[in-house]
PQR file of N, CA, C, O and H, with PARSE charges and radii, in Angstrom:
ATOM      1  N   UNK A   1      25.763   8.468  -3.430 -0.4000 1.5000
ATOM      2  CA  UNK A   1      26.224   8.304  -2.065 -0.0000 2.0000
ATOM      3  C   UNK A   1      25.609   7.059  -1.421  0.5500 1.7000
ATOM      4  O   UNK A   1      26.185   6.380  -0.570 -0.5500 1.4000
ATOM      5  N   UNK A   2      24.176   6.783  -1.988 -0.4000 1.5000
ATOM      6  CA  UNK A   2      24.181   5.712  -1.096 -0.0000 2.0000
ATOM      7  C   UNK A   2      23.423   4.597  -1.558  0.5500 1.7000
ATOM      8  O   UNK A   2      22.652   3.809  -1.010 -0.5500 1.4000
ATOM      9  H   UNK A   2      23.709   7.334  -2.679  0.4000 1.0000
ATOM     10  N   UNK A   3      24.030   4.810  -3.187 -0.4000 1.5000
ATOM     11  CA  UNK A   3      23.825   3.376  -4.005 -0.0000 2.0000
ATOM     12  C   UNK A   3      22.751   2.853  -4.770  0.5500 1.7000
ATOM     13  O   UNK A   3      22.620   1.836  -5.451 -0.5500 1.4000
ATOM     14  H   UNK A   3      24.656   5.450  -3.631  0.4000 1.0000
ATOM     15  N   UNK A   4      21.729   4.178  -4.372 -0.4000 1.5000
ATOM     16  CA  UNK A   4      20.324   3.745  -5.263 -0.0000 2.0000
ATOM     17  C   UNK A   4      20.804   3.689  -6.942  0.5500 1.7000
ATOM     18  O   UNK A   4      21.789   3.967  -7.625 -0.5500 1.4000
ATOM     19  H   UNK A   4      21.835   5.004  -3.819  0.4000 1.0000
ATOM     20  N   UNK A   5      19.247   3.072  -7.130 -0.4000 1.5000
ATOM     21  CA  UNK A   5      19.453   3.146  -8.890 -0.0000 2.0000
ATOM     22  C   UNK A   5      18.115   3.926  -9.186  0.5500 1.7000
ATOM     23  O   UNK A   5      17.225   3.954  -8.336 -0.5500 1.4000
ATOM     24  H   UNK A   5      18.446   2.846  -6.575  0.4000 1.0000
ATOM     25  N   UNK A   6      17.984   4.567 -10.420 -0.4000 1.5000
ATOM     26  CA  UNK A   6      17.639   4.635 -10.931 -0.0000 2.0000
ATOM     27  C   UNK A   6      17.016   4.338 -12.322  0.5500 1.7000
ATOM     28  O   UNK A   6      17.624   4.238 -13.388 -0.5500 1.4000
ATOM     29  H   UNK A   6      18.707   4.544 -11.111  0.4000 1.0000
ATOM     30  N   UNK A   7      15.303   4.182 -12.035 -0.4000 1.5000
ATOM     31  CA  UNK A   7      14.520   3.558 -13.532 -0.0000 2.0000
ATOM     32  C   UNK A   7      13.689   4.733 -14.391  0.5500 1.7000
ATOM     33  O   UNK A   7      13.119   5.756 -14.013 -0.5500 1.4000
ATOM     34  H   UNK A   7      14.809   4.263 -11.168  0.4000 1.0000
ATOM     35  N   UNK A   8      13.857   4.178 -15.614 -0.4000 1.5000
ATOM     36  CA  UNK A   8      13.068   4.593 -16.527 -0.0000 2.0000
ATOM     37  C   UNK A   8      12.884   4.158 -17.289  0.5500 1.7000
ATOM     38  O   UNK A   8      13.843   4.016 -18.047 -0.5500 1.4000
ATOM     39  H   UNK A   8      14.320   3.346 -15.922  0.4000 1.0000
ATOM     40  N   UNK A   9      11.498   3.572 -17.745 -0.4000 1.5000
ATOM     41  CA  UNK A   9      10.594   2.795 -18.556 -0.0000 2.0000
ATOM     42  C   UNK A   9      10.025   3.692 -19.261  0.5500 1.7000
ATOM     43  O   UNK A   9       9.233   4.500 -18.776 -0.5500 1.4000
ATOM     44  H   UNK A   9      10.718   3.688 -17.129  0.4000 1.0000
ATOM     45  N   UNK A  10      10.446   3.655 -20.816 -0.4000 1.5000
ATOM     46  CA  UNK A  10       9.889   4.509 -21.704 -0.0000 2.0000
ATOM     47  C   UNK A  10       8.939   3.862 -22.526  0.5500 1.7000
ATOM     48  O   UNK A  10       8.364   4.519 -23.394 -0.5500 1.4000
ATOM     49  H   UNK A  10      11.089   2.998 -21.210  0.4000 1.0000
ATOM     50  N   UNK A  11       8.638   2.362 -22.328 -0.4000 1.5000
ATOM     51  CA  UNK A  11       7.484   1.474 -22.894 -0.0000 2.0000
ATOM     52  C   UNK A  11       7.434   0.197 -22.499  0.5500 1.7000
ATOM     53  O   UNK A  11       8.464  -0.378 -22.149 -0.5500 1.4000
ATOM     54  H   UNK A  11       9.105   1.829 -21.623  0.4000 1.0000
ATOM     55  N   UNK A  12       6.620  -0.217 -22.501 -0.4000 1.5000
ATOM     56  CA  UNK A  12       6.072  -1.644 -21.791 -0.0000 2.0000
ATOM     57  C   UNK A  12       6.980  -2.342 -22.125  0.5500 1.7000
ATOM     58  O   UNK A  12       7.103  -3.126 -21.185 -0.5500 1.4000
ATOM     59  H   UNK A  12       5.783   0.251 -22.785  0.4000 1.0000
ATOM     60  N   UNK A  13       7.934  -2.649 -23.087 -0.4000 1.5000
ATOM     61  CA  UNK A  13       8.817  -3.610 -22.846 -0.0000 2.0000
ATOM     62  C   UNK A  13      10.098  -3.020 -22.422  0.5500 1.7000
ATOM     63  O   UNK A  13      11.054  -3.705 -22.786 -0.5500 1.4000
ATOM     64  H   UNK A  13       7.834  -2.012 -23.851  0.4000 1.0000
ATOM     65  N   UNK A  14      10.322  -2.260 -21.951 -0.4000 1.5000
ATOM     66  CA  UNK A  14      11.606  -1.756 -21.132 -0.0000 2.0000
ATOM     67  C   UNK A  14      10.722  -1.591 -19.813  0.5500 1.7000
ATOM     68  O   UNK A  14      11.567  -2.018 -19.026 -0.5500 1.4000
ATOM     69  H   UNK A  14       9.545  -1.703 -21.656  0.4000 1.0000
ATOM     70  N   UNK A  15       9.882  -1.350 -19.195 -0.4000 1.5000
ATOM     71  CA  UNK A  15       8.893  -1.109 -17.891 -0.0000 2.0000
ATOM     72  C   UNK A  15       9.246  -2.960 -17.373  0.5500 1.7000
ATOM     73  O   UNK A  15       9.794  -3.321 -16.331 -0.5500 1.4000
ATOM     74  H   UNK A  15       9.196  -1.003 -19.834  0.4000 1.0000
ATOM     75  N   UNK A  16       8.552  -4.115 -18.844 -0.4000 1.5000
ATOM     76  CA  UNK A  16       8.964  -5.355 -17.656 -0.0000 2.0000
ATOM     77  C   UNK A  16      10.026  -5.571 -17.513  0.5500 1.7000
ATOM     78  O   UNK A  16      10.340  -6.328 -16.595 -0.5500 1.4000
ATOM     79  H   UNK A  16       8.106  -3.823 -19.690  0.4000 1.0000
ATOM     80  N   UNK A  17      10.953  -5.043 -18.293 -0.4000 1.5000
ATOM     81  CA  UNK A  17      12.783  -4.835 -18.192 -0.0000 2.0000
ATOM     82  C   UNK A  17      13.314  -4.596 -16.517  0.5500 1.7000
ATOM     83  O   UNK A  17      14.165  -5.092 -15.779 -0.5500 1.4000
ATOM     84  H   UNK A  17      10.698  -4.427 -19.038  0.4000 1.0000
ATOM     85  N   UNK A  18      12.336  -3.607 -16.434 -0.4000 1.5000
ATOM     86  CA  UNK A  18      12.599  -2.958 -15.075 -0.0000 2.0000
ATOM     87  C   UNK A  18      12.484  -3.627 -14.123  0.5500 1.7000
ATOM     88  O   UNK A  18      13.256  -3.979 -13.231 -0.5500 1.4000
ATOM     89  H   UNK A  18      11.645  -3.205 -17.034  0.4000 1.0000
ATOM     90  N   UNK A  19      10.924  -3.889 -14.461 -0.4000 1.5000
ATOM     91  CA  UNK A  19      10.467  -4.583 -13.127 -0.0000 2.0000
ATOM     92  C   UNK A  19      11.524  -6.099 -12.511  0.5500 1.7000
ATOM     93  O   UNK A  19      11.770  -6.491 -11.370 -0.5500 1.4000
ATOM     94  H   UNK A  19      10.297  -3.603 -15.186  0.4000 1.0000
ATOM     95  N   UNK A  20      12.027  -6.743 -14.194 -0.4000 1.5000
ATOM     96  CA  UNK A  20      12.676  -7.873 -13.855 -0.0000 2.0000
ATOM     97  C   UNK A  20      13.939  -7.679 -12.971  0.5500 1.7000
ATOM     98  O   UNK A  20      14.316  -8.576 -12.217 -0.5500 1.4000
ATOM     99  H   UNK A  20      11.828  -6.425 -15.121  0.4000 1.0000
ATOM    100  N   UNK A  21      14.564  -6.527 -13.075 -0.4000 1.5000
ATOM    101  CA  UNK A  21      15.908  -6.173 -12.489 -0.0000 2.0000
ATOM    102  C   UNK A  21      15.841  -5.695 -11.117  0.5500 1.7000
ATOM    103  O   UNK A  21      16.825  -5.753 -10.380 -0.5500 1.4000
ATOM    104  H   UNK A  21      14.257  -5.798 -13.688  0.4000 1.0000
ATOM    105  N   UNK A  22      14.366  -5.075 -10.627 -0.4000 1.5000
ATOM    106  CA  UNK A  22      13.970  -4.761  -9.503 -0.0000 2.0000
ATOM    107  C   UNK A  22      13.981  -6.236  -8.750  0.5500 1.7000
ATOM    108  O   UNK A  22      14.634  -6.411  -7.721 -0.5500 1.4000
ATOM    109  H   UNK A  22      13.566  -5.028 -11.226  0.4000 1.0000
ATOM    110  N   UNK A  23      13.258  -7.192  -9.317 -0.4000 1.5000
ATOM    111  CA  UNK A  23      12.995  -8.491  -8.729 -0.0000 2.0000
ATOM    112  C   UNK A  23      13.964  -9.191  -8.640  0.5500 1.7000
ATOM    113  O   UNK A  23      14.074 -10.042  -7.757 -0.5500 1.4000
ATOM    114  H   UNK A  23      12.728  -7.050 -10.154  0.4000 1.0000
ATOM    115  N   UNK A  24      14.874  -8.961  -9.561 -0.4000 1.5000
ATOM    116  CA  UNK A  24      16.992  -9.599  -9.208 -0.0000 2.0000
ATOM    117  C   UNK A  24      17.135  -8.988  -7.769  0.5500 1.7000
ATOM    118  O   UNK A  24      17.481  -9.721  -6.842 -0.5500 1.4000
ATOM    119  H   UNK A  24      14.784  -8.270 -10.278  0.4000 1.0000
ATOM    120  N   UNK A  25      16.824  -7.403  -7.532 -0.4000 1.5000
ATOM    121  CA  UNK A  25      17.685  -6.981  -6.417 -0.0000 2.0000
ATOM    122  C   UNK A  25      17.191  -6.954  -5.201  0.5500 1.7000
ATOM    123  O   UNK A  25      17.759  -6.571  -4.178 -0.5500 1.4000
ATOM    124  H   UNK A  25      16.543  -6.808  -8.285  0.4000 1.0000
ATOM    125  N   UNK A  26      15.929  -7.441  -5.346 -0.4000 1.5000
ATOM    126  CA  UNK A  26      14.915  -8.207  -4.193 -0.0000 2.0000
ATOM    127  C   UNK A  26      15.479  -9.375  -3.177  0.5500 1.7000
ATOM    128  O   UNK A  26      15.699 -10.520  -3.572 -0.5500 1.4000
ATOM    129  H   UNK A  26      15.467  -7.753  -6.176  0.4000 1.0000
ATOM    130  N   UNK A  27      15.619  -9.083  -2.255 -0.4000 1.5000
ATOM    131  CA  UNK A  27      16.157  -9.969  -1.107 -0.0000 2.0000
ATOM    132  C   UNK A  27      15.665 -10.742  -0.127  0.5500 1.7000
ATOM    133  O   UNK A  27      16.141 -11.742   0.410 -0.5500 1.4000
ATOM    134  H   UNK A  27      15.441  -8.153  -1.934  0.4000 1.0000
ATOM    135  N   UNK A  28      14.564 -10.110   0.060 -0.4000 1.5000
ATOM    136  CA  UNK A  28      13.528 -10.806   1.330 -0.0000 2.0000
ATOM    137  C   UNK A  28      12.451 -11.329   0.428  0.5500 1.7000
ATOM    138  O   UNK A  28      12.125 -11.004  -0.714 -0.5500 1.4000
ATOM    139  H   UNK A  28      14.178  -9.298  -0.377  0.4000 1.0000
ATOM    140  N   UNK A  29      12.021 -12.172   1.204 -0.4000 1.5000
ATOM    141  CA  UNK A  29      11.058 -13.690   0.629 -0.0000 2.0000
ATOM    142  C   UNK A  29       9.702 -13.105   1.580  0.5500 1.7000
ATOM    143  O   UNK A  29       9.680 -13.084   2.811 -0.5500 1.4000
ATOM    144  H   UNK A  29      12.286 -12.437   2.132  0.4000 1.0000
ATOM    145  N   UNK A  30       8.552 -12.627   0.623 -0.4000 1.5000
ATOM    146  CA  UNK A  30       7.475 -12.756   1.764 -0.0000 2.0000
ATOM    147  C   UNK A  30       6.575 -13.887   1.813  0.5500 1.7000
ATOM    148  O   UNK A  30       6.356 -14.719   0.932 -0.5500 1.4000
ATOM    149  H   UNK A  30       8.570 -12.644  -0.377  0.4000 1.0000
ATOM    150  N   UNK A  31       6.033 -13.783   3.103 -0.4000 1.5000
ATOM    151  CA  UNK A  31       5.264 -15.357   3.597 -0.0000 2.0000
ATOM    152  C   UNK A  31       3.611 -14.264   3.582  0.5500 1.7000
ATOM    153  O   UNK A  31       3.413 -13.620   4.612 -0.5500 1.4000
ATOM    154  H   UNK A  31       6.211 -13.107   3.818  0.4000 1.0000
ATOM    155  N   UNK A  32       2.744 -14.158   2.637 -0.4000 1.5000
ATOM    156  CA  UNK A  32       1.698 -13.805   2.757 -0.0000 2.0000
ATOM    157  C   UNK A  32       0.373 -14.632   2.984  0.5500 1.7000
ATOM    158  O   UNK A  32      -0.600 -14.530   2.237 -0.5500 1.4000
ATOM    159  H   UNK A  32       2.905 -14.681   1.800  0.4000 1.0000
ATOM    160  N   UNK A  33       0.413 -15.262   3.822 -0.4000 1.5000
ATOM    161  CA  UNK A  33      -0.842 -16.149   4.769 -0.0000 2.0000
ATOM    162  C   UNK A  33      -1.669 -15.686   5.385  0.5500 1.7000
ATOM    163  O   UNK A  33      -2.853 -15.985   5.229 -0.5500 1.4000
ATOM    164  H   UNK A  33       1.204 -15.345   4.429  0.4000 1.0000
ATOM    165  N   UNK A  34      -1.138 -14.629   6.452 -0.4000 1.5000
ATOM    166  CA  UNK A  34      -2.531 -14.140   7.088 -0.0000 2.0000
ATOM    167  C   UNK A  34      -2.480 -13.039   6.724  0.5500 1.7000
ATOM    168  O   UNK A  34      -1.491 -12.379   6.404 -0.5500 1.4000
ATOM    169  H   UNK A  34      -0.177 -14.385   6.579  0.4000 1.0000
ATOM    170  N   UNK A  35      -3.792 -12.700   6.754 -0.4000 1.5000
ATOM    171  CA  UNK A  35      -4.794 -11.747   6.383 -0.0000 2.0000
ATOM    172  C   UNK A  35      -5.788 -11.347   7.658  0.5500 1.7000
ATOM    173  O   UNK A  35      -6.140 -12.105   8.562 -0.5500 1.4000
ATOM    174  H   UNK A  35      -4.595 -13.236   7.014  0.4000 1.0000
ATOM    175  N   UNK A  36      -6.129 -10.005   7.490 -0.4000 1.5000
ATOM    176  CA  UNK A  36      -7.001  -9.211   8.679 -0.0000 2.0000
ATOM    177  C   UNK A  36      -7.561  -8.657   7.688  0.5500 1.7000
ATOM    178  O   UNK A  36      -7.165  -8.128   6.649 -0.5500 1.4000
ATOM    179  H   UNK A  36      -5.844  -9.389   6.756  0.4000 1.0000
ATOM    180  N   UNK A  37      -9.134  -8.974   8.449 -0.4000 1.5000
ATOM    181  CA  UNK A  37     -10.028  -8.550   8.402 -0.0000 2.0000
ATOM    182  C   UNK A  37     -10.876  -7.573   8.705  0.5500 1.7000
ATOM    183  O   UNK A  37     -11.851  -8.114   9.228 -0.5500 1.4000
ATOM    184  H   UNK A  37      -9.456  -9.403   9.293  0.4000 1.0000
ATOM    185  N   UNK A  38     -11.009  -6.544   8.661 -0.4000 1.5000
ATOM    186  CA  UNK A  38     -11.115  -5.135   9.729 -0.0000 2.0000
ATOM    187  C   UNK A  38     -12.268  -4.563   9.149  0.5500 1.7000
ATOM    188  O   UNK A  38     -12.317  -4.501   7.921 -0.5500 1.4000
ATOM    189  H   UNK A  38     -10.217  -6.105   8.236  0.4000 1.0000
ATOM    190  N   UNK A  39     -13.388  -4.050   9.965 -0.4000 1.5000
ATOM    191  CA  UNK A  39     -15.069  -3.489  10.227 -0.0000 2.0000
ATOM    192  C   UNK A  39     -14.947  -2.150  10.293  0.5500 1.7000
ATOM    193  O   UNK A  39     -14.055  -1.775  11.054 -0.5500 1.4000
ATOM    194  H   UNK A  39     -13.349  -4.100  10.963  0.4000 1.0000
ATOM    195  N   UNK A  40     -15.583  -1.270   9.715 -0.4000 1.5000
ATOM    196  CA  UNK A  40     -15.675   0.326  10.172 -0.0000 2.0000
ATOM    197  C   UNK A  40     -16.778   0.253  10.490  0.5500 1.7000
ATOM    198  O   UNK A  40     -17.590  -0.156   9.660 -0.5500 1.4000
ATOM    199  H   UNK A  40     -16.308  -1.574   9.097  0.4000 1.0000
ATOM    200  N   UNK A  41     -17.234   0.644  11.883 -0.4000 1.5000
ATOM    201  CA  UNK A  41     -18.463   0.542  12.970 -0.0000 2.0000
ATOM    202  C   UNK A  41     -18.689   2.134  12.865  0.5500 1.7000
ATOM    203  O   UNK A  41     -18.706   2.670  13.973 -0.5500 1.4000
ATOM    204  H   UNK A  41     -16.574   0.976  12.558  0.4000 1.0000
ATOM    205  N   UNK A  42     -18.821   2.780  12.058 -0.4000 1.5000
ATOM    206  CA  UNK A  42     -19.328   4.186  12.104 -0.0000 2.0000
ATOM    207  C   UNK A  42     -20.437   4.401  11.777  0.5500 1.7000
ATOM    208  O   UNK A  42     -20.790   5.569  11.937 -0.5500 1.4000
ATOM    209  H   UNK A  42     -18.807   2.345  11.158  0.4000 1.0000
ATOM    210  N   UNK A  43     -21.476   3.426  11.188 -0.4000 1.5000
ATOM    211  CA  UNK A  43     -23.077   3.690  11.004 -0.0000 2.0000
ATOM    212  C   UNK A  43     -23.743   3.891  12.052  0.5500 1.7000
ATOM    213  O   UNK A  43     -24.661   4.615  11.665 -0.5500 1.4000
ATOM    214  H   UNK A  43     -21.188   2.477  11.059  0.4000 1.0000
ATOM    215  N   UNK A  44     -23.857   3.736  13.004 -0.4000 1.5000
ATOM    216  CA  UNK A  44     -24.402   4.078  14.192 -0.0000 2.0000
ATOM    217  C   UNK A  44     -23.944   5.408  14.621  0.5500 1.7000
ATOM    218  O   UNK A  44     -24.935   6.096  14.867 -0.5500 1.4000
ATOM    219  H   UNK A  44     -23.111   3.148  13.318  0.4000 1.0000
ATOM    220  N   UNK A  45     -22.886   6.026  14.804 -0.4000 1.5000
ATOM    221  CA  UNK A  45     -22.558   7.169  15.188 -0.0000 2.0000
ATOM    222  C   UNK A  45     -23.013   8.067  14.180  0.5500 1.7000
ATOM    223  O   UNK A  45     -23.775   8.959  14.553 -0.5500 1.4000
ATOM    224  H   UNK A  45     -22.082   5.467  14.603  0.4000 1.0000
ATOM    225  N   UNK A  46     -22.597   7.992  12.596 -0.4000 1.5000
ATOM    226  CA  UNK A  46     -23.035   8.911  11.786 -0.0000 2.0000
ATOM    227  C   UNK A  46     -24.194   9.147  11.888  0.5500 1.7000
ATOM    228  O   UNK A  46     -24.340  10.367  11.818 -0.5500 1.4000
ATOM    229  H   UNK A  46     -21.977   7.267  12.293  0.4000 1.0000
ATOM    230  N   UNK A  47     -25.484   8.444  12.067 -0.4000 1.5000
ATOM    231  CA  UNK A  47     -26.804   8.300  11.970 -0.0000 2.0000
ATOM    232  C   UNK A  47     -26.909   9.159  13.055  0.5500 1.7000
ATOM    233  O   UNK A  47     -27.130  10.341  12.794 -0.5500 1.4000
ATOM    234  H   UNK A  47     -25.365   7.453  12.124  0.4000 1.0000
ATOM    235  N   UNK A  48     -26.769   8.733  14.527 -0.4000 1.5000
ATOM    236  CA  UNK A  48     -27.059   9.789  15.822 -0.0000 2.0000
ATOM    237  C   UNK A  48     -26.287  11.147  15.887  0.5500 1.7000
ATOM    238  O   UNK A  48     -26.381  11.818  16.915 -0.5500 1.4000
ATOM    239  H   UNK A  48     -26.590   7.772  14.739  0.4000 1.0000
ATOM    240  N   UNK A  49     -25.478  11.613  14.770 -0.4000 1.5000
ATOM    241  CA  UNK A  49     -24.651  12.839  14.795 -0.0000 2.0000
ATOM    242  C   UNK A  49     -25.910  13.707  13.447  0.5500 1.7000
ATOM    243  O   UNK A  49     -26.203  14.900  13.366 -0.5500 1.4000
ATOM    244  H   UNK A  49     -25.401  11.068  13.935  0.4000 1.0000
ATOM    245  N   UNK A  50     -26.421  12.460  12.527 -0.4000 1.5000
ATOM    246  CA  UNK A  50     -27.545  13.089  11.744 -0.0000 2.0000
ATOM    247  C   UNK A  50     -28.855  13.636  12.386  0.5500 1.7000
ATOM    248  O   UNK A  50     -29.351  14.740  12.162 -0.5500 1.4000
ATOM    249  H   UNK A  50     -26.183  11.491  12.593  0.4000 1.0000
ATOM    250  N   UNK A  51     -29.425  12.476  13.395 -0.4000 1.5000
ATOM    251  CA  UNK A  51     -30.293  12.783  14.050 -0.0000 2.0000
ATOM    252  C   UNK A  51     -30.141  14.197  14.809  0.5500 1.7000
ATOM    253  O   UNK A  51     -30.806  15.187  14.505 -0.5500 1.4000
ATOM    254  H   UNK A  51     -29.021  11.579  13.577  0.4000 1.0000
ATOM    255  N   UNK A  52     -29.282  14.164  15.727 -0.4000 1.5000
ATOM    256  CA  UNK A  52     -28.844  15.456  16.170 -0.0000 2.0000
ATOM    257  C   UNK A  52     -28.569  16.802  15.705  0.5500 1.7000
ATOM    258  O   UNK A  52     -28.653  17.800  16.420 -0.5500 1.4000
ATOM    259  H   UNK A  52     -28.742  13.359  15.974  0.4000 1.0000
ATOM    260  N   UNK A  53     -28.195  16.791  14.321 -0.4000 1.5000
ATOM    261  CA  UNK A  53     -28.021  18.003  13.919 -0.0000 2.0000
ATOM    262  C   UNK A  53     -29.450  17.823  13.338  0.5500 1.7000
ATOM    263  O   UNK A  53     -30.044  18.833  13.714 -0.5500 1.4000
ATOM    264  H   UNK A  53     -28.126  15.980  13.740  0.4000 1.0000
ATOM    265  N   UNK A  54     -30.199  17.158  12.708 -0.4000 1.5000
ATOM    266  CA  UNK A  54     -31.747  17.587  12.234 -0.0000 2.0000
ATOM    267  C   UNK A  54     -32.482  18.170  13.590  0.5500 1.7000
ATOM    268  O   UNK A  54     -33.103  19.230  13.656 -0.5500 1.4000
ATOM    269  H   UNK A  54     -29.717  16.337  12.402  0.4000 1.0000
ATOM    270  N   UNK A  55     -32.281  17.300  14.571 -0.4000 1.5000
ATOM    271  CA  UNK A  55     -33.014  18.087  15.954 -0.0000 2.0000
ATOM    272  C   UNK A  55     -32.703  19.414  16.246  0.5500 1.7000
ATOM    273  O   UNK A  55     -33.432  20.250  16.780 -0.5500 1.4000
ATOM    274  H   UNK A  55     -31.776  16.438  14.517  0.4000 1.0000
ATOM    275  N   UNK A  56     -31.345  19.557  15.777 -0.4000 1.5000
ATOM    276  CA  UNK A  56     -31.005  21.270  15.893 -0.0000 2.0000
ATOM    277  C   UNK A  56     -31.649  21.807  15.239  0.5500 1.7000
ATOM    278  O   UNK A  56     -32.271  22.611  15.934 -0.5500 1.4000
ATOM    279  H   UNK A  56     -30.753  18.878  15.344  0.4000 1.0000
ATOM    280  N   UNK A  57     -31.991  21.904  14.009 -0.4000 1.5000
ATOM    281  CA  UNK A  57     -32.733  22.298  12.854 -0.0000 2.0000
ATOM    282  C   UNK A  57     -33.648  22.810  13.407  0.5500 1.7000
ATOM    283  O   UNK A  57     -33.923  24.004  13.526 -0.5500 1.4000
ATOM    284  H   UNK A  57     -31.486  21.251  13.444  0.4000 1.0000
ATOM    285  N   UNK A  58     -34.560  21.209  14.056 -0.4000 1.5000
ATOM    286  CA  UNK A  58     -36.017  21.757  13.875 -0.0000 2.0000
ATOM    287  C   UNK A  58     -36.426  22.703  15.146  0.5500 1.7000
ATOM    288  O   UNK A  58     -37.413  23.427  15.276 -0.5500 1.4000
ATOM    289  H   UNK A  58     -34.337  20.239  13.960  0.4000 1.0000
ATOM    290  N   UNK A  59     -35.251  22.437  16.110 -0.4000 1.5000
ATOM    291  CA  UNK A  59     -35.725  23.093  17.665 -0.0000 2.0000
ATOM    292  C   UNK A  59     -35.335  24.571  17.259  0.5500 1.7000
ATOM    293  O   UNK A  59     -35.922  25.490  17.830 -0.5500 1.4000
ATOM    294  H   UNK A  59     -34.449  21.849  16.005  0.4000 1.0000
ATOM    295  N   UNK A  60     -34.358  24.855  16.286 -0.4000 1.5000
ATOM    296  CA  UNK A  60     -34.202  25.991  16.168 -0.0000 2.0000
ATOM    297  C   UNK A  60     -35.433  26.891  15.015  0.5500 1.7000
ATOM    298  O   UNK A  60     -35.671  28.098  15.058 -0.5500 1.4000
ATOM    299  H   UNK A  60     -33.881  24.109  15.822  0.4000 1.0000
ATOM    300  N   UNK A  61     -35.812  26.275  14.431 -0.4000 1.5000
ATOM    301  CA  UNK A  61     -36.475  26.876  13.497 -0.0000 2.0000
ATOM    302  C   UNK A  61     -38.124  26.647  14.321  0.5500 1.7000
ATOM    303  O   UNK A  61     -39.033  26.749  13.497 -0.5500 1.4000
ATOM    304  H   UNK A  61     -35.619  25.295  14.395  0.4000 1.0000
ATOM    305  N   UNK A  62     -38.619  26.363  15.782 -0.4000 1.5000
ATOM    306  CA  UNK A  62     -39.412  26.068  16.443 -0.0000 2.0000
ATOM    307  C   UNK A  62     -39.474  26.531  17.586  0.5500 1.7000
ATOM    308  O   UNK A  62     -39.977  27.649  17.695 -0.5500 1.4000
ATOM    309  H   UNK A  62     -37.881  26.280  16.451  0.4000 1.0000
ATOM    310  N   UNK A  63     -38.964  25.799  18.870 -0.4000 1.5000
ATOM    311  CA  UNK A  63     -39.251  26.152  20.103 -0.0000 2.0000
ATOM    312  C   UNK A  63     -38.264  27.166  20.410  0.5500 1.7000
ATOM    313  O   UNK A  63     -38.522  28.028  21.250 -0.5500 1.4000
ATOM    314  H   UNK A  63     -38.556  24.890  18.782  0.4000 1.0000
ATOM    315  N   UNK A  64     -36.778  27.127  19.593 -0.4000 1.5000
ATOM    316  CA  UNK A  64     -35.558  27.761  20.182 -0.0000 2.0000
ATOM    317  C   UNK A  64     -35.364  29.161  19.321  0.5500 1.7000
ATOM    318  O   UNK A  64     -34.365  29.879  19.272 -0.5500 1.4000
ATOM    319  H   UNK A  64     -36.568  26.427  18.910  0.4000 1.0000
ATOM    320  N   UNK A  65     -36.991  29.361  18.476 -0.4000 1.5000
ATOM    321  CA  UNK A  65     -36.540  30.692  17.584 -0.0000 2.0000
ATOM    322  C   UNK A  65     -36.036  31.928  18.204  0.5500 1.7000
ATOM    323  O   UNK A  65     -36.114  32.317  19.369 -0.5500 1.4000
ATOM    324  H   UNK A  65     -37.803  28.778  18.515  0.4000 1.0000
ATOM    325  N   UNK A  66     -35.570  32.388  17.290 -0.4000 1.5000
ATOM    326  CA  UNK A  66     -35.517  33.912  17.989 -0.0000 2.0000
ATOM    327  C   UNK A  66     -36.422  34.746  17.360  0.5500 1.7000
ATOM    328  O   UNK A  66     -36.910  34.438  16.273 -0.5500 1.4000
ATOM    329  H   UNK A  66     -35.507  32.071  16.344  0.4000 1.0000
ATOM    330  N   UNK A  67     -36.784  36.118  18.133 -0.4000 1.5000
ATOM    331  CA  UNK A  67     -37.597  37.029  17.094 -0.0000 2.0000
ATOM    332  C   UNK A  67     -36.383  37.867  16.724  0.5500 1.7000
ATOM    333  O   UNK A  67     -35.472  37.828  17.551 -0.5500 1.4000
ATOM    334  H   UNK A  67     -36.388  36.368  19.016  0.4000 1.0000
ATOM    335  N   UNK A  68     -36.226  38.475  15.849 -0.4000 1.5000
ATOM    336  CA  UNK A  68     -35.314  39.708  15.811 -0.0000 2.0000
ATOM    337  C   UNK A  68     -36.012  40.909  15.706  0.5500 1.7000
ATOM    338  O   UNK A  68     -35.401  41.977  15.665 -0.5500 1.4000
ATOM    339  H   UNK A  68     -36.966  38.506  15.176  0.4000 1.0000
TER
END
């Protein structure tokens, strides 16, 4: 219905078979120049979410005991 094809590569030389016929039916041209650069700033938070739950720890097993 709506024109796909279907592949199957049963060994490396029918797989670059494929790939070559994929790259025939390839239409758009990409322009890959820029690039981003991107930081995960989570060491600081993980560390004070560590600190914090060790402070739970120790206040509980200390000032915040319970007797039962």
């Amino acid at each position: 219905m709506t024109g796909g094809k279907y592949f199957r590569a049963t060994g490396n030389k029918v797989l670059a078979e494929v790939f070559d016929e994929i790259d025939k039916l390839e239409k758009t041209e990409l322009d890959v120049r820029h690039f981003s650069h991107t930081e995960d700033n989570y060491l600081i938070w993980a560390l004070l979410a560590l600190g914090l739950f060790t402070l739970e720890i120790v206040l509980r097993q200390t000032y915040l005991r319970t007797i039962p």
